[in-house]
C-alpha positions in Angstrom: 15.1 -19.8 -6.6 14.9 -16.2 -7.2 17.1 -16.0 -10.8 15.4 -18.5 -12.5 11.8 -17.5 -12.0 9.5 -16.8 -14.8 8.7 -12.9 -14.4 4.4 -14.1 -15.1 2.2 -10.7 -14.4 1.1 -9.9 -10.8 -1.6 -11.4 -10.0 -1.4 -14.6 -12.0 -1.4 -17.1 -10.6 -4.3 -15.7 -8.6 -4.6 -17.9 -5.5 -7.9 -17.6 -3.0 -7.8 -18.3 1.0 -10.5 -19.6 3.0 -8.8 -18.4 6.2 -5.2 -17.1 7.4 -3.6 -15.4 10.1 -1.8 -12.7 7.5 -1.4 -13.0 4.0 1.7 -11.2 4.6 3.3 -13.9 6.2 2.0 -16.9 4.5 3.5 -14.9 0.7 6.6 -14.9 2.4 6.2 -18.2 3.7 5.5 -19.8 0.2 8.3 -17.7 -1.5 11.0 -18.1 0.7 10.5 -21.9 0.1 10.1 -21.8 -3.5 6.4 -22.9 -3.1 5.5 -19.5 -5.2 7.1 -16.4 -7.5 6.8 -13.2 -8.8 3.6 -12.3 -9.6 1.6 -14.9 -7.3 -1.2 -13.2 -5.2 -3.0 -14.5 -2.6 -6.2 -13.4 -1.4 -7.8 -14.3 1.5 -11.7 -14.0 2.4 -10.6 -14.4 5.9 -7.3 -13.0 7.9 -7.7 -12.9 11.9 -4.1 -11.2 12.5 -3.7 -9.3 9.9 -0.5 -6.9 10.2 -0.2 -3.2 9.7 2.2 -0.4 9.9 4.3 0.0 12.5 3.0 -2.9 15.0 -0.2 -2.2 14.0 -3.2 -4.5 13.5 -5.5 -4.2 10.2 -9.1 -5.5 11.2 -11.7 -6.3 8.4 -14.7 -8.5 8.4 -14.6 -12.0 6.7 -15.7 -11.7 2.8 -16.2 -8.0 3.2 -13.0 -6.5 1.8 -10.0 -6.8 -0.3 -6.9 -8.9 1.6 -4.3 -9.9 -0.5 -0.4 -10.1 -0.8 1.5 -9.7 -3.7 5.0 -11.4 -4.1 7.7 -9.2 -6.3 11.2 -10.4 -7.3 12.7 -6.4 -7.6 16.0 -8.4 -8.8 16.4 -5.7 -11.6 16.5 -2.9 -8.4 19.1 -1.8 -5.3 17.4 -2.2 -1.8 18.2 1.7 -1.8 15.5 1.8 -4.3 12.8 0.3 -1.8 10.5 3.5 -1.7 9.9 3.2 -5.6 8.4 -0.2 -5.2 6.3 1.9 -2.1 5.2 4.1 -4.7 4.2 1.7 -7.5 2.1 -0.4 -5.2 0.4 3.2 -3.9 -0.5 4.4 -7.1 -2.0 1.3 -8.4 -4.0 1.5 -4.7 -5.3 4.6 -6.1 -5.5 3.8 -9.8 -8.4 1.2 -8.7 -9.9 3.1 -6.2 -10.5 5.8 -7.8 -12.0 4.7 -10.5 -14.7 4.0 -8.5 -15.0 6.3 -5.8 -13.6 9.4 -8.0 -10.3 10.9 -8.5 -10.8 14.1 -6.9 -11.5 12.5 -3.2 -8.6 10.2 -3.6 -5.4 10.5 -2.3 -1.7 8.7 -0.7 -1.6 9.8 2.8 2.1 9.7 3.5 4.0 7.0 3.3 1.5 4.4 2.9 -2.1 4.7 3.4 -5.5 5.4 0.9 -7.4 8.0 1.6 -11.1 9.4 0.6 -11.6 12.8 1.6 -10.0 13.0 5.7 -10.8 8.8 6.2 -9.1 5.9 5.8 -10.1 3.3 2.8 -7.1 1.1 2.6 -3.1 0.7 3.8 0.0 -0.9 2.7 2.6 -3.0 4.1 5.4 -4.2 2.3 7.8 -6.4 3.7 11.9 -6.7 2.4 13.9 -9.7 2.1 17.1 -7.9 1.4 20.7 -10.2 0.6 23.4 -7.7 0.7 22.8 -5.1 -2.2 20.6 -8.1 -3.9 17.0 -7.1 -3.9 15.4 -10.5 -4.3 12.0 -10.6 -2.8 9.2 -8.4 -1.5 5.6 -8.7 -0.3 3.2 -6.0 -1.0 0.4 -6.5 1.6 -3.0 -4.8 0.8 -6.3 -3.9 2.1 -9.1 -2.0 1.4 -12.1 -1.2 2.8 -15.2 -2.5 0.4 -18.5 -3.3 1.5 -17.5 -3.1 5.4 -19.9 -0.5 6.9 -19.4 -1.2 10.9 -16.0 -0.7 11.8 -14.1 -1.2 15.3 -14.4 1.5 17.8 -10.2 1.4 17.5 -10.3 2.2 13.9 -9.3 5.4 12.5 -12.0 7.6 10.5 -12.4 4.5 8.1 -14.5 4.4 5.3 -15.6 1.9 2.7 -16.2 1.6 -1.5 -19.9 1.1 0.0 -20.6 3.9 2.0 -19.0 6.0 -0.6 -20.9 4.9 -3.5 -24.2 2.8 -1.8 -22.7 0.0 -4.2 -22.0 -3.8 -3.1 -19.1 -4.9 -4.9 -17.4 -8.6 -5.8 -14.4 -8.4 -3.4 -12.5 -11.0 -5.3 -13.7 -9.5 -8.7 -11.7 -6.0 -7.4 -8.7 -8.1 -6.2 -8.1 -9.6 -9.7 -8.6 -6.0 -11.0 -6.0 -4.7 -8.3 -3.7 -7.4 -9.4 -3.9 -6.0 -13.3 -3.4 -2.5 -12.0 -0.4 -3.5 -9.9 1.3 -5.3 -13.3 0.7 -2.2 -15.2 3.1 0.1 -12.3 5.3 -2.3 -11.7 5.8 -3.3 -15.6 6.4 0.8 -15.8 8.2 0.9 -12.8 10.7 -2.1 -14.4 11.0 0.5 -18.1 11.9 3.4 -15.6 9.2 5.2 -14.5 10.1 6.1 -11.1 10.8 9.8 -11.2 7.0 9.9 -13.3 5.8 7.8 -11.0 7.1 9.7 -7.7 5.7 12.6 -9.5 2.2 11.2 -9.8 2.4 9.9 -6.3 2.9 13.6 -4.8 0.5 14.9 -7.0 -2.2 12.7 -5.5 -0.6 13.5 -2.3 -2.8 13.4 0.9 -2.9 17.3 1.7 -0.4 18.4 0.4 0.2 22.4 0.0 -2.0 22.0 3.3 -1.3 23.4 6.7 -1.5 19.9 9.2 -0.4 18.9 12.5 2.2 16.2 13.1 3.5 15.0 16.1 7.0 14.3 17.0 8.1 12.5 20.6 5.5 14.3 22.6 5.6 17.5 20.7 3.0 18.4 18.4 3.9 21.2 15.6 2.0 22.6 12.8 4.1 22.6 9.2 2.4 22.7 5.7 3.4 19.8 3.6 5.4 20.1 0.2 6.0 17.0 -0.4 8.1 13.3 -0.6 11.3 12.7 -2.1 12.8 9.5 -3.6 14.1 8.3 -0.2 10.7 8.7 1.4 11.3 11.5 3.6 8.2 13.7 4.0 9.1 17.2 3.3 7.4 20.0 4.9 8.2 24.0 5.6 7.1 26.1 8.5 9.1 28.6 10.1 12.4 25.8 8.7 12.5 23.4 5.8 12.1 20.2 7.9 12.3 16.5 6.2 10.8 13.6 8.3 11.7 9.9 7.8 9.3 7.1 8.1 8.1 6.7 12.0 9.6 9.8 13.1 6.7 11.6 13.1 2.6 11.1 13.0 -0.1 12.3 12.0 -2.3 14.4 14.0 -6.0 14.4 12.5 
């Protein structure tokens, strides 16, 4: 299934979702049948269990935000390569949210998440199907925060396009817009553009050259963060030059 695909551009074909229980699951789902290839996104108006990092759940009301999946055939990379795709699909986060909410407000909060100033706008899951040293599928889940303005009392420090900008926006309208911004990484990710692209991803780096807490088993620890290298180890210096892999440590805010 996976050789013969035509490589179309993410986000065509561009396929809506009245309602589903994760986008994320029903990509992989459809690709893992051969019901749909690279560059097929689905966006749903509605998902009721939508899945975040690390057992998480991402909450957003119905027709209020951007929900989608992506499905990428990475055939061309090594599963050892798996953060590069992390940082194409975090870049183009940013590339489209910025340009509406500003550039200097922006950032990728280590490893995966979209910030505005010290809140949450948006996070990314991507899941793996790995066959040996064959990369042959992935699916970039996505969702930000649009013209939501009441949030869950569980949520952390979210904020939306709207209550940034007093804007309503066309959810589906930035979804297709995402989906141009995620061809244009991943086509430059394909001509080999990682080591810019891991460049441009710690220069929009959520404080980085800041002082921050994290928290580590039951320890908490203040470090100043330098930076994230190609494996996706967070980097950080205090009183040692510490590296920290994804999960083994959180974020105190």
């Amino acid at each position: 299934m996976y050789e013969n695909s035509n490589l179309l551009a993410i986000g065509h074909p561009f396929i809506e979702l009245g309602s589903v229980d994760s986008t994320n699951n029903y990509a992989m789902a459809q690709a893992t049948a051969g019901k749909a290839s690279h560059g097929t996104l689905f966006f749903a108006h509605e998902q009721w269990a939508g899945k975040g990092q690390r057992g998480r759940i991402w909450s957003s009301t119905p027709g209020e935000n951007i929900v989608l999946s992506a499905v990428i055939e990475p055939l061309a990379f090594q599963p050892t390569q798996a953060f590069a795709l992390s940082v194409c699909v975090a870049l183009a986060c940013h590339d489209l949210f910025s340009r509406y909410a500003g550039p200097e407000a922006t950032s990728i909060k280590w490893p995966n998440d979209l910030y505005w100033n010290d809140r949450k706008a948006g996070g990314i899951l991507i899941e793996n199907h790995f066959q040996g040293d064959r990369w042959p599928l992935a699916i970039a889940g996505i969702g930000i925060n649009i013209n939501q303005v009441d949030f869950p009392a569980t949520a952390r420090n979210p904020v939306s396009l709207r209550q940034i900008t007093g804007r309503r926006f066309h959810a589906v309208d930035l979804a297709r817009e995402l989906g141009s911004c995620l061809e244009q990484r991943y086509s430059g990710l394909v001509a080999g553009a990682a080591p810019d692209q891991l460049s441009q991803y710690n220069a929009r780096l959520y404080r980085r050259d800041q002082t921050v807490r994290l928290k580590k088993d039951s320890a908490v620890f203040t470090t100043t963060i330098l930076g994230v290298d190609a494996r996706g180890s967070l980097l950080t210096r205090d009183t040692l030059s510490r590296e920290f892999s994804f999960g083994e440590v959180e974020w105190v805010l």
